[in-house]
DRENMAR-862559 format. One record per residue: x negated, y, z of N, C-alpha, C in turn. Coordinates in steps of 0.001 Angstrom, whole numbers, plus 500000, padded with zeros to 6 digits. Example, Ala and Ser with C-alpha at 12.3 -4.5 7.8 and 13.67 -1.06 7.14 Angstrom:
! residues 2
486810494310507800487700495500507800486800496700507800;487150497750507080486330498940507140487100500030507870;
! end
This chain:
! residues 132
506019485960486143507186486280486944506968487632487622;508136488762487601508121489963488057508512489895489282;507745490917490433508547491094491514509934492238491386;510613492023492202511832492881492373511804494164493154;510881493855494410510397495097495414508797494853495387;508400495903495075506686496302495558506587497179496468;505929496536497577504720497859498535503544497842497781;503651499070497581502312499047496952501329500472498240;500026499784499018499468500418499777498368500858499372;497594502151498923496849502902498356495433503550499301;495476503070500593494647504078501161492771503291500558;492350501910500813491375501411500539490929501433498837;491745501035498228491111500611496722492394501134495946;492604502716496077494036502980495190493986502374493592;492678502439492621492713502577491791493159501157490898;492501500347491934492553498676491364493530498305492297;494382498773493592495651498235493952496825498809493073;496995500006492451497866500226491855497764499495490558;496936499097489715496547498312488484497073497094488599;496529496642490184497463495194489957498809494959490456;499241496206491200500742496744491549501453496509490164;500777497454489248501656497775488000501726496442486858;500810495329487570501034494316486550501728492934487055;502374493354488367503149492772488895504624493339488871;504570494155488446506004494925487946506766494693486405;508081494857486452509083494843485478509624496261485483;510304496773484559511052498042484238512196498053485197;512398496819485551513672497114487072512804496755488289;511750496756488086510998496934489810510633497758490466;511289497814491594511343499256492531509971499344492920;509056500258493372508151500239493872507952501368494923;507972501298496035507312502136496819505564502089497143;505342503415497288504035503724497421503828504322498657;503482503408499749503453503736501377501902504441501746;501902505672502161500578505642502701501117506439504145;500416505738505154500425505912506905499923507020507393;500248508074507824500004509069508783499866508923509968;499055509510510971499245509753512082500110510569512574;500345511579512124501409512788512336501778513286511320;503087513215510775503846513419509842504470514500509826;503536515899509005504119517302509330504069517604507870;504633519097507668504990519439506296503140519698505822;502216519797506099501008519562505503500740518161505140;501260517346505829500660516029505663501732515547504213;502992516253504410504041515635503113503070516445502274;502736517715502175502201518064500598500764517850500432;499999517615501372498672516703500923498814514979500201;500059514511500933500363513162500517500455513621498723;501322514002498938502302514798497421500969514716496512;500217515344496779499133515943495777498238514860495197;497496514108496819496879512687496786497054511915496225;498212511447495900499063510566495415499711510818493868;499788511877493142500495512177492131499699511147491079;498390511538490991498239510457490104498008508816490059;499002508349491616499251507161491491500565506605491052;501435508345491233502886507715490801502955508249489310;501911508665488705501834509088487314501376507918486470;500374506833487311499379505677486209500482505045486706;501016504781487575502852503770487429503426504355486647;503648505430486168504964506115485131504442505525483823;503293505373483639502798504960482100502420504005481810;502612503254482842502495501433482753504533501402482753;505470502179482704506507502378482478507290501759484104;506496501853485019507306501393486454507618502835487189;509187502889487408509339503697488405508481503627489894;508302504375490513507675504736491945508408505360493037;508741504878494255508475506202494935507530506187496112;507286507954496501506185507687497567506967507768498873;506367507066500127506861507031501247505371507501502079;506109508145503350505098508738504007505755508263505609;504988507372506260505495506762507743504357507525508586;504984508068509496504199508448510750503935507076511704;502874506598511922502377505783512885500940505344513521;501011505388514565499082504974514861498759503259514634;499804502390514752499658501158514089499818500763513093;498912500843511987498943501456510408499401499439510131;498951498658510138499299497297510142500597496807510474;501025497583511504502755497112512137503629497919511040;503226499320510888503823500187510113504146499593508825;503232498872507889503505498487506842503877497062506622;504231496471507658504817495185507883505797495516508099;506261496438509029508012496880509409508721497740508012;507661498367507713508210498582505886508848497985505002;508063496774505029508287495504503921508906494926504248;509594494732506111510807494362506544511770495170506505;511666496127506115513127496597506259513848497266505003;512657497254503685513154497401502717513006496312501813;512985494976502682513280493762501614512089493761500687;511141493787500707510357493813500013509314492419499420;509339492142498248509093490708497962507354490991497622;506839491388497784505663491161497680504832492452498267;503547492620499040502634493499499365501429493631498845;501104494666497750500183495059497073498922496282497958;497557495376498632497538495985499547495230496193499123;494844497669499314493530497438499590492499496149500534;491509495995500575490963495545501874490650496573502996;491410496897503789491616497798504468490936497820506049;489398498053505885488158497630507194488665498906508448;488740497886509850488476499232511086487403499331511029;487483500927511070486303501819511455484995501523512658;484143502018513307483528501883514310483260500765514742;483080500925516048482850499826517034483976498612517372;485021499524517251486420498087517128486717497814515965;486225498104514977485856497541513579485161496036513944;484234495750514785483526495061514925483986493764515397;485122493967516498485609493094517186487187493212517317;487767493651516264488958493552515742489771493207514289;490847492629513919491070492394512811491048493855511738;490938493437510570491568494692509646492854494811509862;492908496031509136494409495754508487494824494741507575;494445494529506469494410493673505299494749492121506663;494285492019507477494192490924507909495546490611509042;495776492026509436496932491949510131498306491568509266;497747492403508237499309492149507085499572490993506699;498208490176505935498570488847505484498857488187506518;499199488408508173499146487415509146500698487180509042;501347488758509483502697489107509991503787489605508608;503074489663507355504172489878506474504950489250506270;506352489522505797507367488998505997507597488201504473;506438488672503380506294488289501773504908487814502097;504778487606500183503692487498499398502749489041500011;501419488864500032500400489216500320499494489827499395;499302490682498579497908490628497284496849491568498296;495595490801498330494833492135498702493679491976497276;493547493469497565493060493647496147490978493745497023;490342493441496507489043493540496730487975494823496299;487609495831497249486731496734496973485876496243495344;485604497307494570484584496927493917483777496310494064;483148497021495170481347496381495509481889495493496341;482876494990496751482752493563497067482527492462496480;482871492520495304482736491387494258481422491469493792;480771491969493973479345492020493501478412491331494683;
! end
């Protein structure tokens, strides 16, 4: 069964979240490709642009349209939950996405915030060397 809307989120494991993005897709499945900014300036659109081309290129040849979205926010977890709410989105194709530092330590991930508060289906895709 195909989804209809994909988030597909790229910052942790682009290579194996877009793989299983693209095998959750149909030729009529929309897909956006969200990655979170802190400050959303015309450097950050053409670094995204660049970063990203060959994720909306290995979607073009698995034959799924893409597009990329670029959200300014410091709550990278709310950000891509209010995404997937507001563009209807039936499923979240997402890295394991670890905080950094010391509140790494004693705070949720992201990955963990999303599967809490998404408004869909959930995929988190697993680092390589995690499975090992």
């Amino acid at each position: 069964m195909y989804s209809k809307m994909v988030l597909c989120v790229t910052d942790a494991t682009p290579e194996d979240v877009v793989r299983v993005a693209a095998r959750l897709c149909s030729r009529e499945t929309k897909v956006f490709v969200l990655h979170v900014v802190r400050i959303l300036s015309d450097l950050a659109r053409k670094d995204a642009a660049e970063r990203f081309a060959w994720v909306m290129e290995a979607l073009k040849k698995e034959g799924v349209g893409a597009e990329l979205q670029l959200v300014e926010a410091t709550d990278v977890g709310g950000a891509i939950v209010s995404f997937a709410r507001k563009n209807g989105c039936d499923i979240i194709v997402t890295g394991s996405i670890p905080k950094k530092g010391i509140l790494g330590a004693i705070s949720e991930s992201v990955s963990d915030y999303i599967l809490k508060n998404a408004p869909c289906t959930v995929v988190v895709v697993k680092r390589a060397e995690e499975g090992k």
